[in-house]
N, C-alpha and C positions, 0 to 999 in steps of 0.2 A: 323598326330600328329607331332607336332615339336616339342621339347625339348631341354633345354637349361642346362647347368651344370655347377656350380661354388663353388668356395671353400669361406668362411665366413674368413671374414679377422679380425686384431685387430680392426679396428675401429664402425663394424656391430657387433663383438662380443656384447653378452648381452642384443639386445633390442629383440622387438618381431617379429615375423617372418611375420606379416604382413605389419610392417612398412618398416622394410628389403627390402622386394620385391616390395614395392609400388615404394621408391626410387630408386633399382637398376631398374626396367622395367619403366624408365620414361617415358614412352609413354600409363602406367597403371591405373588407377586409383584403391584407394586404396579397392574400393565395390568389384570391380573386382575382385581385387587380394584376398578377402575374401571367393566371392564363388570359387575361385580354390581350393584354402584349402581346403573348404568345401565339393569340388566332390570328395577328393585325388589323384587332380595332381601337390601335390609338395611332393618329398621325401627327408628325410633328412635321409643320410649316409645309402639309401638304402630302409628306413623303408618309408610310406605315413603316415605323420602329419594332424591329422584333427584339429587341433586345432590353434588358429590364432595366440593365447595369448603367442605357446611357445615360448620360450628364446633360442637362436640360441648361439653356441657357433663357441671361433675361432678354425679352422681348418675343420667344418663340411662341409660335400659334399651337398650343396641342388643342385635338381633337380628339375626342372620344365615343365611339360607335357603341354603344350599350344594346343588344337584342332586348326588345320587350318581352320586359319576366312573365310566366304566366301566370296567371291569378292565385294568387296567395290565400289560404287559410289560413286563419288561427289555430292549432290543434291545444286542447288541454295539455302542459306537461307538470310533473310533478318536482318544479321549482321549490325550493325554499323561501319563502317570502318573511318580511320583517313587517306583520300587518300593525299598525298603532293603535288601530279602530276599526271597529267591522258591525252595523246594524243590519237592517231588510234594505235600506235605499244604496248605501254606501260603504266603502270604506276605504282607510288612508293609510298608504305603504311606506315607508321607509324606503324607497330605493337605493340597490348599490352602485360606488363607480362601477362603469365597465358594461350594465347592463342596459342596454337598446328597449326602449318604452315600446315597442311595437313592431314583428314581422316586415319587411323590407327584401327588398331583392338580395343585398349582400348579409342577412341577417334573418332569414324564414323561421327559425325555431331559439329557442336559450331567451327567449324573449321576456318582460313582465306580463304582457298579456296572455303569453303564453301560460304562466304558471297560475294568473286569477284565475283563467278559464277552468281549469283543476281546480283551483280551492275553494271558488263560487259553484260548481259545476254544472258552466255553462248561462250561468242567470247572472246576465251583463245586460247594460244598455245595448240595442240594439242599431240607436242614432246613426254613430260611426261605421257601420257596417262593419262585415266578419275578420277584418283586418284590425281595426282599432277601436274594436267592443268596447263598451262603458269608459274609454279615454274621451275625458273633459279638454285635458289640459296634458303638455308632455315636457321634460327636462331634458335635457343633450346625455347621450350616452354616458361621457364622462364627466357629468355633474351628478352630483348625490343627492337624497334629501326627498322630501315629501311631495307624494302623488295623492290627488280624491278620484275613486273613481267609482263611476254611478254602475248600482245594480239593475239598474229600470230607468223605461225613459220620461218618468214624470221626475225624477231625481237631476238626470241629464240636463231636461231641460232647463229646469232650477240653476241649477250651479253655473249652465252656460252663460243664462242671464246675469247672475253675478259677476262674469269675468269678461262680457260685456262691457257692463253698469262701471267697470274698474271698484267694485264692491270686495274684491278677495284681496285679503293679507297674504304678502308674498314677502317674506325678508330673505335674503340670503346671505352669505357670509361668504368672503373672497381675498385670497392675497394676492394684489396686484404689483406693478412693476412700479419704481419711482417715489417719492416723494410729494406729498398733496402740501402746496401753501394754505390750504382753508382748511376746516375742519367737519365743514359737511357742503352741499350743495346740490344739484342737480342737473342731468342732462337733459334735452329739452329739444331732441334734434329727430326727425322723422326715418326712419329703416325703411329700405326695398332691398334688392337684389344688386347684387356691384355689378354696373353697366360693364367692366373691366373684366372680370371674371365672374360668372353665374355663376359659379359652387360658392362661393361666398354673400354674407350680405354686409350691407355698407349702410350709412348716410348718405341718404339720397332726396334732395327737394322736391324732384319731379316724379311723382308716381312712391313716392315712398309713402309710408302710414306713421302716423303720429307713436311716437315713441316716447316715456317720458320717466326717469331711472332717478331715485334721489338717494343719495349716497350718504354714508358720515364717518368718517376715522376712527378708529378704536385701539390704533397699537402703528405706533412706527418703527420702521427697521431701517431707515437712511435710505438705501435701494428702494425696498421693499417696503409695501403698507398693507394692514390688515382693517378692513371696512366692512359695513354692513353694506348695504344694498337693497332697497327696498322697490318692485315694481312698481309701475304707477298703472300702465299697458302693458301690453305680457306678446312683444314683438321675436319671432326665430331670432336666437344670438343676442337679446339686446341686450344685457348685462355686457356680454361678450365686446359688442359693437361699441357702446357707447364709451363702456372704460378707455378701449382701442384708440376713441375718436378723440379721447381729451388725453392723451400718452401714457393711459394707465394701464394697458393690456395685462390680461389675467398674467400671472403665473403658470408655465407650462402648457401656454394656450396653445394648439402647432397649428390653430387656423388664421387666427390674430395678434398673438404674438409674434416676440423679435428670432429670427432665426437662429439666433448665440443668446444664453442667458449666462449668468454668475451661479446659478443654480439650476439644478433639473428638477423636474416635476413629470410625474404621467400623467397627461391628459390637466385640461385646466383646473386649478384650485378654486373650486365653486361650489356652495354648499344649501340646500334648500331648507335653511333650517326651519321658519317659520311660516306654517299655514294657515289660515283661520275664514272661515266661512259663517254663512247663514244654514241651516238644514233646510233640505229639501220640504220636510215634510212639520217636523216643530217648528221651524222661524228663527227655533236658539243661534246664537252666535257659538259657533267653534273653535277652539284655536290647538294647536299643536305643534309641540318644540321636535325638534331631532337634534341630537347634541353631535358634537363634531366627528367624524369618521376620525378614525386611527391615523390614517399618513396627512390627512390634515394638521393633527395636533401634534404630529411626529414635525410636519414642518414648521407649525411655529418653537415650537420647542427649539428646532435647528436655529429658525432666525432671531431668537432671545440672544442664544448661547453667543450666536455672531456678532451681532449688535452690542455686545457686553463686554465681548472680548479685546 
């Protein structure tokens, strides 16, 4: 049995406790998280809530009793995939919102490794083992945008060391919350796990890992600003974290963003547009664009029209 434990903060205060836990366990779906309720393995301040509907207040201790899933396979499925490039060592996917980089307890199949395994069939890196075959690198479910992933693990190994060395091109594209007085800059502040709540990660000095995000502006909207975002380190959330830490919290973020916006969004406005590597096996330098998903440009398009008006 694992379990998990965190305190209800002001901005989860108030809604209900199955929506709470759908979005702090991002990796959950919200069914999921209904029959846990429902067997009582969630407790609140002690006591087991069978009920989905209730209203979580701030400062309450939930608990969460998770049974250990059992060992998960990868199975080949016959996904759709948006491949950009595909040799003998590699290749780089377009990923969509909405799709989860790797099998997980609340997520065992519909996965993207799910569908290399079919379209490679079966001739992945083998490093990550049978859950997260030839993933070098992973992007949050609902962020978009370019994955490399190795066929072999002289390939793996390769590109690991790259993203090590902090050697790989990572740009991303993001509409955040607020107003920037500067015009580029960077964050520069170390990530671990929020001592506060463990389904979250934070800014943390102690025991956190060097994190380091440099930003630049490309379009204001008064609220709103549209920025690149380039990795420096390639920390869980850090785009996420860092914007958060300086009060620029993405755009429809529901794990770090405000609990009330001026606008909705599904899942945060984060886009991996920019890739670029060395190859495993030629040396060449790579690079590869992905151009903006649809409700992306659907949403600046919204915030031109606003901002004009």
């Amino acid at each position: 049995m694992m379990r998990i434990a965190f305190k209800i903060e002001e901005q989860d205060a108030g809604e209900r406790m199955d929506i709470v836990l759908s979005r702090l366990l991002e990796d959950t779906s919200r069914s999921s998280v209904q029959k846990l309720i429902e067997k009582g393995g969630v407790l609140v301040n002690g006591i087991p809530v069978l009920l989905k509907k209730h209203k979580l207040a701030e400062g309450d201790l939930v608990e969460v009793n998770i049974e250990e899933p059992a060992p998960l396979e990868a199975s080949p499925e016959n996904i759709p995939l948006n491949i950009v490039y595909e040799d003998e060592d590699l290749l780089v996917v377009d990923k969509p919102k909405g799709m989860v980089v790797h099998p997980a307890a609340g997520n065992p199949t519909g996965t993207l490794v799910n569908g290399v395994l079919y379209h490679c069939r079966g001739r992945l890196s083998s490093i990550n083992g049978v859950i997260r075959p030839g993933i070098v690198h992973r992007i949050d479910k609902d962020t978009s945008g370019l994955l490399v992933i190795a066929k072999n693990d002289k390939a793996h190994q390769s590109l690991a060391e790259q993203f090590a060395a902090h050697t790989i091109t990572r740009a991303y594209r993001a509409i955040v919350h607020n107003n920037f007085t500067e015009d580029k800059g960077m964050v520069d502040a170390p990530i671990g796990r929020d001592p506060k709540n463990r389904l979250r990660m934070a800014v943390v000095h102690r025991n956190g890992k060097e994190a380091r995000t440099h930003y630049r502006v490309l379009e204001r909207f008064g609220k709103f600003t549209y920025i690149e975002a380039v990795l420096e380190t390639g920390r869980t959330h850090q785009i996420r974290v860092h914007m958060a830490h300086i009060n620029h919290p993405l755009l429809g973020d529901p794990l770090y963003g405000p609990k009330r916006s001026a606008i909705k969004a599904e899942g945060q406005m984060l886009h991996a547009k920019t890739l670029g590597f060395r190859h495993p096996s030629t040396g060449e330098y790579m690079e590869f664009d992905s151009p903006l998903p649809e409700d992306f440009d659907q949403m600046l398009a919204k915030l031109r029209s606003m901002s004009t008006s």
